[in-house]
C-alpha positions as CSV (number, residue, x, y, z in Angstrom):
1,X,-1.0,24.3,77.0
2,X,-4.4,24.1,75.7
3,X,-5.1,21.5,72.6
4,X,-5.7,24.5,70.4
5,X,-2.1,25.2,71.1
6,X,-0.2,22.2,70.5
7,X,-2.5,21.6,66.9
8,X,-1.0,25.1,66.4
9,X,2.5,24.5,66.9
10,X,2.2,20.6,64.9
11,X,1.4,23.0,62.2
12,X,4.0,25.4,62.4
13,X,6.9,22.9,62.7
14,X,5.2,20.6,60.2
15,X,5.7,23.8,57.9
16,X,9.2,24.7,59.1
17,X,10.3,20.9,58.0
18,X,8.5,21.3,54.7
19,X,10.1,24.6,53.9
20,X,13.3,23.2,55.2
21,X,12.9,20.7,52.8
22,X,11.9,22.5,49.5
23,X,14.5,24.9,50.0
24,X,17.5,22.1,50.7
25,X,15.9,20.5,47.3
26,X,15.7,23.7,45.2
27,X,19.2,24.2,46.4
28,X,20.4,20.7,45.8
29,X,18.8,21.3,42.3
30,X,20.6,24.4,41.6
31,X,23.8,22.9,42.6
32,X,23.6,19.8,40.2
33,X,22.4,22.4,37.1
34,X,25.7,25.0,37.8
35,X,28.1,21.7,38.1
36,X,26.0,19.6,35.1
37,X,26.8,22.7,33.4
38,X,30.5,23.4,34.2
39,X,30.9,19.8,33.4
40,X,29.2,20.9,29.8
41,X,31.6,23.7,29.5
42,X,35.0,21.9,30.3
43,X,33.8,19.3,27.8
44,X,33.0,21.6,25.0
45,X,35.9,22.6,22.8
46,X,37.3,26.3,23.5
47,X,38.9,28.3,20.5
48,X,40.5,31.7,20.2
49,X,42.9,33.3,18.1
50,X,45.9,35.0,19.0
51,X,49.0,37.2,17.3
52,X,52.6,37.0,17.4
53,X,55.0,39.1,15.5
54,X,58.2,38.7,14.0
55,X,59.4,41.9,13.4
56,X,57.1,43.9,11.7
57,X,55.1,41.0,9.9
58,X,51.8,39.5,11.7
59,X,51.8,36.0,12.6
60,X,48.2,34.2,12.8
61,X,47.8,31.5,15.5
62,X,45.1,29.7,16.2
63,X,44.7,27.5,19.9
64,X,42.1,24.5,21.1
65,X,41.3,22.9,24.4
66,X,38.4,21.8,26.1
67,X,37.0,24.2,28.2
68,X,37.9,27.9,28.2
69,X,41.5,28.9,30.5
70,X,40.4,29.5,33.9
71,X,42.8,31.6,36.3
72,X,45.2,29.1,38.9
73,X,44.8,26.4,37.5
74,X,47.4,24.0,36.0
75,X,48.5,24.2,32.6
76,X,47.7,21.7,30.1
77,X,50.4,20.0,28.1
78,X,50.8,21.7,24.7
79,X,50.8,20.0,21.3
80,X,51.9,22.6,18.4
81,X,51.1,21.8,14.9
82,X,53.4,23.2,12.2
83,X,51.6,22.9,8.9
84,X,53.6,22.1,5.2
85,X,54.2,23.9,1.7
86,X,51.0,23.8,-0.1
87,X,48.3,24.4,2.6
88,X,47.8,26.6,5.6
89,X,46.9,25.9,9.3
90,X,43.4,25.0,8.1
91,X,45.1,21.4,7.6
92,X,44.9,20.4,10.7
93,X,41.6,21.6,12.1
94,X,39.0,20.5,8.7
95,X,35.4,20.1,9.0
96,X,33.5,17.7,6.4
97,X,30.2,17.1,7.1
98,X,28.8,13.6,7.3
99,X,32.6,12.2,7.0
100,X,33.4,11.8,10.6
101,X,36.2,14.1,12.5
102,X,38.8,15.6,10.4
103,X,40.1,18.3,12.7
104,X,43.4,16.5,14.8
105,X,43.0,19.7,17.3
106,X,39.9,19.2,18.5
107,X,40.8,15.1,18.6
108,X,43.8,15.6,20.9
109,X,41.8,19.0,22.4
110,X,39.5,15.9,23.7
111,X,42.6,13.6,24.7
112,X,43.8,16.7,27.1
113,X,46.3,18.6,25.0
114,X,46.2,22.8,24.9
115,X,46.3,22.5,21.0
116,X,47.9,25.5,18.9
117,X,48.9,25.7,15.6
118,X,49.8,29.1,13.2
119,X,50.0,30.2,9.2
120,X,53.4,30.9,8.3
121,X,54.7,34.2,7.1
122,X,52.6,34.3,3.5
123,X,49.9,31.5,4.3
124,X,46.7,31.8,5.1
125,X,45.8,34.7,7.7
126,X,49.3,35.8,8.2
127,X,50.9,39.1,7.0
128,X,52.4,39.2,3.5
129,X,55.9,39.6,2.1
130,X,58.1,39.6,-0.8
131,X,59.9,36.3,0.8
132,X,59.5,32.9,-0.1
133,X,58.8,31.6,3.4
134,X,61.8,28.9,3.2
135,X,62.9,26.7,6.4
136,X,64.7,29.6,7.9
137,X,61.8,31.8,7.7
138,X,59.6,28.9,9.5
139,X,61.6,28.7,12.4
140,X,61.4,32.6,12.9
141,X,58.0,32.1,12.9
142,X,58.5,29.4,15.2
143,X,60.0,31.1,17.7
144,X,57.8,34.2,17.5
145,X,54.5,31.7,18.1
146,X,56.3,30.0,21.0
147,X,56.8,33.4,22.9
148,X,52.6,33.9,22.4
149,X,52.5,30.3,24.0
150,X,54.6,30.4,26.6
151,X,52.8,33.6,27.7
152,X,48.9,32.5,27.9
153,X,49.9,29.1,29.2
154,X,53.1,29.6,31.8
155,X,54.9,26.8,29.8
156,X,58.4,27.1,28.6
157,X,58.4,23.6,26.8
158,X,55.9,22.3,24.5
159,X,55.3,19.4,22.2
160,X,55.8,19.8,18.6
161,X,54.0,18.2,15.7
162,X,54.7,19.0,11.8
163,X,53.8,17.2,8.7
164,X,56.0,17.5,5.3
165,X,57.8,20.6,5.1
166,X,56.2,21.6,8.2
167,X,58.0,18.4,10.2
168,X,61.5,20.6,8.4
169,X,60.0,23.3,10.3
170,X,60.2,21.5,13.1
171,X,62.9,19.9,13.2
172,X,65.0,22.9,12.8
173,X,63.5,24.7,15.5
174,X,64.4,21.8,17.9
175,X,68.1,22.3,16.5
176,X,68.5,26.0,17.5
177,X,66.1,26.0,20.4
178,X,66.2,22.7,22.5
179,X,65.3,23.9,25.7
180,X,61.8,24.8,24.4
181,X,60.8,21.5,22.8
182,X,59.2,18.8,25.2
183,X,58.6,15.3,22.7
184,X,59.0,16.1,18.7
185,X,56.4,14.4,16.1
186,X,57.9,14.2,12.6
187,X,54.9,12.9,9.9
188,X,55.9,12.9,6.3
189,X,59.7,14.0,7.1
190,X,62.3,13.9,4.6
191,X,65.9,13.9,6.0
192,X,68.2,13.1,2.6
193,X,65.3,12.5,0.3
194,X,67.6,10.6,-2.0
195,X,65.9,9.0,-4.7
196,X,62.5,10.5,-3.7
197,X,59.7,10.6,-6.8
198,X,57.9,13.9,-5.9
199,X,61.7,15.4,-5.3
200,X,62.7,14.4,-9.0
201,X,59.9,16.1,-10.6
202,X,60.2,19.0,-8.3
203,X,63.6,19.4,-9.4
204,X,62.5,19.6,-13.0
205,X,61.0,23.0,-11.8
206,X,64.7,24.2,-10.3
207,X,64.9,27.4,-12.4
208,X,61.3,28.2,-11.5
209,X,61.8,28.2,-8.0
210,X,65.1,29.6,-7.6
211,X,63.5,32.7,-9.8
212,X,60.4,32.9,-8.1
213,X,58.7,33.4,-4.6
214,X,55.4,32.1,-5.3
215,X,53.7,29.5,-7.0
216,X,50.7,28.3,-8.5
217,X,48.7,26.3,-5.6
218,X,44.9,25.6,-7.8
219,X,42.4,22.7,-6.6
220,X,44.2,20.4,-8.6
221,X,48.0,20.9,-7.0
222,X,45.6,20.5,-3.3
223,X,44.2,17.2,-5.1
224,X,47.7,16.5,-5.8
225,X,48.5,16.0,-2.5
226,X,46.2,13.1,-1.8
227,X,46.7,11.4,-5.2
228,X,50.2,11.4,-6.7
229,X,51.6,8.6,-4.5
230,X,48.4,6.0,-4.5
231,X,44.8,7.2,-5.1
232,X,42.1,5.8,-2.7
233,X,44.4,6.5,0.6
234,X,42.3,10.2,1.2
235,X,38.5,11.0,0.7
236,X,38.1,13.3,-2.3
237,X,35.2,14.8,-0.4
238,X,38.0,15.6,2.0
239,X,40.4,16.7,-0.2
240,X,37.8,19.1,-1.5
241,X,36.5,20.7,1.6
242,X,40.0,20.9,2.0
243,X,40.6,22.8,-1.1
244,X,37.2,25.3,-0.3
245,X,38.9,27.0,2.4
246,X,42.9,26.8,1.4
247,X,41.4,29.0,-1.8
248,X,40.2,31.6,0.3
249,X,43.5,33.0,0.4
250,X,44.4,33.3,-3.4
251,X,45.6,30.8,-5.8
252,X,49.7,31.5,-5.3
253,X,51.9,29.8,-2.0
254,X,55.3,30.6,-1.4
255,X,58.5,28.4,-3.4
256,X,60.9,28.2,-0.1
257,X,59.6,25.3,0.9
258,X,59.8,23.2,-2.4
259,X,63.1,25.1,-3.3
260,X,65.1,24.0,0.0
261,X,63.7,20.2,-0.5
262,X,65.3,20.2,-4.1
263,X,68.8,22.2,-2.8
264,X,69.5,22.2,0.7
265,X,68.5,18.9,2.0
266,X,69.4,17.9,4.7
267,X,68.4,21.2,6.9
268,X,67.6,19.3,9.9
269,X,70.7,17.4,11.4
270,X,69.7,14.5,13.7
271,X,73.1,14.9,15.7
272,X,71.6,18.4,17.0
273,X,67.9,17.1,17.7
274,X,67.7,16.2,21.3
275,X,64.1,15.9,22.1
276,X,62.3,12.7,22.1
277,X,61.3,12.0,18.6
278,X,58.6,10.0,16.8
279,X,59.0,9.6,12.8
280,X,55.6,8.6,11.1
281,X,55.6,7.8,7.9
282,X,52.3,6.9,5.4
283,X,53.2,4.0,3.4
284,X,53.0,4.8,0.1
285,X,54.6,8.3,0.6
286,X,56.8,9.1,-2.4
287,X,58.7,12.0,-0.4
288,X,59.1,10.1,3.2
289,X,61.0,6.6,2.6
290,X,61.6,4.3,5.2
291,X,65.4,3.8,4.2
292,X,65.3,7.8,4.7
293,X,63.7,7.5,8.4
294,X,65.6,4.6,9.1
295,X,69.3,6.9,8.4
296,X,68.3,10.1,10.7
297,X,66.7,7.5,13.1
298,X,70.2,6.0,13.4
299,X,72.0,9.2,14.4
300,X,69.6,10.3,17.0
301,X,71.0,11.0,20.1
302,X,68.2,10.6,22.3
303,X,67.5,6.9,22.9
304,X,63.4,8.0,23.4
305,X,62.6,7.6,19.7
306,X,60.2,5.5,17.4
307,X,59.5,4.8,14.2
308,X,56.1,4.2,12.8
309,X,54.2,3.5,9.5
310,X,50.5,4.3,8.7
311,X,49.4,1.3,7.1
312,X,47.0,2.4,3.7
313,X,47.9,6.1,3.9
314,X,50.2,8.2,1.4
315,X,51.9,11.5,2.3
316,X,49.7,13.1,4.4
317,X,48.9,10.9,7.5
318,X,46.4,13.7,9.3
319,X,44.3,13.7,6.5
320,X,44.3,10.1,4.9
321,X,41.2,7.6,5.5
322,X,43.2,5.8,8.0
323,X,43.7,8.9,10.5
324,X,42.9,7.3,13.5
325,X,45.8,5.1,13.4
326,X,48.0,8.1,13.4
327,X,46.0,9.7,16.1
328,X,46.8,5.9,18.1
329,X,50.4,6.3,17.8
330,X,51.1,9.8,18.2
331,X,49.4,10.1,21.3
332,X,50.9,6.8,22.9
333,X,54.0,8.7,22.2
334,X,53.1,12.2,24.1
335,X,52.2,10.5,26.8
336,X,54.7,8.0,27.1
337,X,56.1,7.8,31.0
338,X,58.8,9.6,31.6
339,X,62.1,7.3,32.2
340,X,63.9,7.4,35.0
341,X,66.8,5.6,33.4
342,X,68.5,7.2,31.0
């Protein structure tokens, strides 16, 4: 081999390396941007809407997670928010610029919960009747909502979270359908409500509500919420954005609510409730006493059961200033270890 010859073939493997090389960097490259990428998109928050049905009347749900559903893989543990009387679904996932985050499904979306929540039959996006979307009514919605879950996730059992009328909600559906509750959240719950202030002066309204189906639900009842039991425990500017998109759907919310808290108390019975079950009260709440908790607590028959109190926060615990404390303690109870005494 002349020296012409081997200069020629130093170059030409001298090049294969180099190409070698670029290419197995350019790859390497590639490979980092598709998984920095799919890392982006499993930590981004996915939403869609969905649809269930009870009979013939539409049923608005609403689900969060991080990162969109991907075929085969394993099902994330559910968390269903059931909202109360005077607001819709809107409740629990808020935006208010410059106050921090407001939205509990996108907090526990980020904790690793498949987040859902719905409007009842006559809130929000849900279809319209002449009912008065009581307790019964909620758990048909319930169980419509849990069919829609069970569907897109392959889970049979979820957990359950409702605040005020919504923890009645609830509760009751953990009565007549045990087998599809996994742990139970109860904020703002009233078992007995004996002696309650906000009951008293709702049953001054008795006639009104037995004669009606709706009732007048203005910026001020919304503000109502946040004030009538001790002023300073919400932001107004929260209690206002809130307001801006509950009054999107009209002025008028249904009376079944307020009408089975003033007449058929108790409508959940702890005897029947046999999920694991975590009562969170605010503590200045004028519906929710602790003596109240304290009774159902008693006759619970599972033994996995706590009570908590929000320290600084009135009736609603998801939207007072001292959220995060509620966010602590309701997901040290979802993910509590299973025992394996019992």
């Amino acid at each position: 081999m002349t020296e012409f010859d081997r200069a020629l073939r130093r170059r030409t493997i001298i090049k294969s390396v180099t190409t070698t090389f670029v290419v197995g960097a350019l790859a390497n490259t590639l490979s980092a941007a598709r998984s920095s990428a799919d890392d982006a998109a499993a930590a981004a928050i996915w939403s869609s809407e969905y649809w269930a049905r009870k009979g013939d009347i539409p049923l608005w749900m609403f689900r969060k997670r991080l990162g969109a559903p991907k075929a085969g893989e394993a099902p994330r543990p559910v968390l269903f928010f059931v909202h109360g009387s005077s607001v819709s679904s809107r409740a629990f996932d808020l935006t208010v610029p410059g106050r921090g985050e407001y939205s509990v499904m996108n907090e526990f979306a980020r904790y690793g919960f498949d987040c859902w929540t719905m409007d009842h039959e006559n809130y929000g996006k849900s279809g319209r009747t002449s009912g008065n979307s009581d307790i019964a009514s909620g758990v048909e919605d319930l169980k419509a909502a849990m069919d829609v879950v069970s569907r897109e996730t392959g889970l049979m059992k979820c957990h359950v979270l409702g605040e005020s009328s919504g923890a009645l909600r609830a509760g009751a559906y953990a009565m007549v359908a045990p087998e599809r509750v996994d742990r139970l959240v109860l904020t703002a719950f009233t078992y007995k409500g004996v002696g309650a202030p906000t009951l008293v002066e709702r049953a001054k309204r008795l006639d009104y509500l037995r004669s009606h189906n709706l009732r007048k639900r203005d910026r001020d009842e919304i503000f109502s919420i946040a004030t009538r039991d001790k002023p300073g425990t919400s932001d107004p500017a929260v209690i206002e954005a809130l307001a801006d998109v509950e009054l999107q759907f009209g002025d008028q919310i249904p009376t079944g609510t307020y009408l089975d808290m003033v007449t058929k108390l108790p409508v959940v019975q702890p005897e029947k409730v046999l999920a694991p079950v975590l009562l969170v009260r605010g503590e200045y709440d004028g519906i929710s006493s602790l003596a109240d908790l304290q009774d159902f607590f008693g006759r619970l028959p599972n033994g996995d059961r706590q009570i908590a109190i929000v320290p600084g926060a009135a009736h609603s615990v998801t939207l007072a200033i001292n959220r995060t404390a509620f966010w602590h303690i309701a997901r040290a109870f979802l993910t509590m270890p299973t025992p394996h005494a019992t």
